[in-house]
C-alpha positions as MATLAB code, in Angstrom:
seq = 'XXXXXXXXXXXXXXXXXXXXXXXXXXXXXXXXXXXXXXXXXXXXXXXXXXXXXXXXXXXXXXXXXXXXXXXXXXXXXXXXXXXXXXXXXXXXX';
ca = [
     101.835   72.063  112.625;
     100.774   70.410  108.962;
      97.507   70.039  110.408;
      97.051   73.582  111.496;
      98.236   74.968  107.914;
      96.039   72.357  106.014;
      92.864   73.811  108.190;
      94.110   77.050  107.564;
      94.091   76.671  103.855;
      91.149   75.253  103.982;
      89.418   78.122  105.752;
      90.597   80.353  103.143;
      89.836   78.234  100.543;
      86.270   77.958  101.693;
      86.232   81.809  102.053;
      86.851   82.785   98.599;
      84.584   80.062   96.832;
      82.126   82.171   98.819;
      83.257   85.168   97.703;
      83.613   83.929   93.580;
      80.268   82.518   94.199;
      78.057   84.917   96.207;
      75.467   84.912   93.576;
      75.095   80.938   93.913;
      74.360   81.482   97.805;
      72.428   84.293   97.116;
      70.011   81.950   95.114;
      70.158   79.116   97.214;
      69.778   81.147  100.812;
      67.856   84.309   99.382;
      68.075   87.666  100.385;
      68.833   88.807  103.596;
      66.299   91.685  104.577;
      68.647   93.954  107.402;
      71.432   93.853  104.396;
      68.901   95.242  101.832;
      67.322   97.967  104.190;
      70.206   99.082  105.598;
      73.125   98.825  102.674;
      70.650   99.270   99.830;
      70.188   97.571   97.183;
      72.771   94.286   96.930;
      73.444   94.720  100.405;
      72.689   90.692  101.128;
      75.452   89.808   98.330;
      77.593   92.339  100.001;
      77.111   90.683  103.501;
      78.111   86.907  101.524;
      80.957   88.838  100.405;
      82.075   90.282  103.937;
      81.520   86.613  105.524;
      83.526   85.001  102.658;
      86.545   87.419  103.250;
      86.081   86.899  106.837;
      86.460   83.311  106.483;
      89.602   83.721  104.383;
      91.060   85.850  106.575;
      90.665   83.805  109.781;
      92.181   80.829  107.591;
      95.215   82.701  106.589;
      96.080   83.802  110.196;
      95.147   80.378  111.097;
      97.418   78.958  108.822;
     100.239   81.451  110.170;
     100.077   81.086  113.449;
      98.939   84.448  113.675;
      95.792   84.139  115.650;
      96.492   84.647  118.830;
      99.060   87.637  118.600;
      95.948   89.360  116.212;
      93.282   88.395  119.148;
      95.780   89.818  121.484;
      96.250   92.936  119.824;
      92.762   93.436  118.885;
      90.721   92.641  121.834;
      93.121   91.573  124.300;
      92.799   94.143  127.019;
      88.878   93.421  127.060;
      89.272   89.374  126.954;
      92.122   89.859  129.522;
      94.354   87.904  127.212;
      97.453   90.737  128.058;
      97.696   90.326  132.002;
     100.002   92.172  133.779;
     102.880   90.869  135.892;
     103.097   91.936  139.543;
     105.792   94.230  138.687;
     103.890   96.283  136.291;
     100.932   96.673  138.221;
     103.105   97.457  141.127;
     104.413  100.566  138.699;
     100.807  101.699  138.367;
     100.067  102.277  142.040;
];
C-alpha cells in the first residue's frame, strides 16, 4: 500500500513540474507542429500542459486507489471490465 501511494505521488509530482515548466520542455523538445496547426498559436505548450495534468491526475487516482473503479466507469463496458453475472443476463433475454 506505501508503495502504491509513494508512486502515486510521484506521478503527480512529475505531472505538475511539467506543467510549472512547460516552457523548459518546450525549448528542449520544440514545437509540436499538429498542436500549432490545429490549436493555434501555443497549441504545443498547451499539449505539455494537457500531458502534465494527465500525469497528475493518473498519480492522484493512483495514489487513491481509485484507478480501477475510474477505468470501470469510464470505459468499462467497452474493455469488458463490468461482466455480467448469469442472473443478469438471464433478466435480459
Amino acid at each position: 500500500m506505501l508503495t502504491r501511494i509513494l508512486i502515486g505521488l510521484a506521478l503527480a509530482v512529475i505531472g505538475a513540474v511539467i506543467v510549472i515548466k512547460t516552457n523548459k520542455l518546450y525549448e528542449w523538445f520544440g514545437s509540436i507542429d499538429w498542436a500549432d496547426r490545429n490549436l493555434g498559436a501555443g497549441g504545443s505548450r498547451l499539449i505539455y500542459r494537457v500531458v502534465g495534468v494527465s500525469i497528475s491526475l493518473i498519480g492522484f487516482m493512483w495514489a487513491t486507489n481509485l484507478w480501477t473503479p475510474f477505468l470501470r466507469a469510464t470505459i468499462g463496458e467497452w474493455l469488458n471490465l463490468n461482466p455480467k453475472n448469469d442472473y443478469e443476463y438471464y433478466l435480459e433475454q
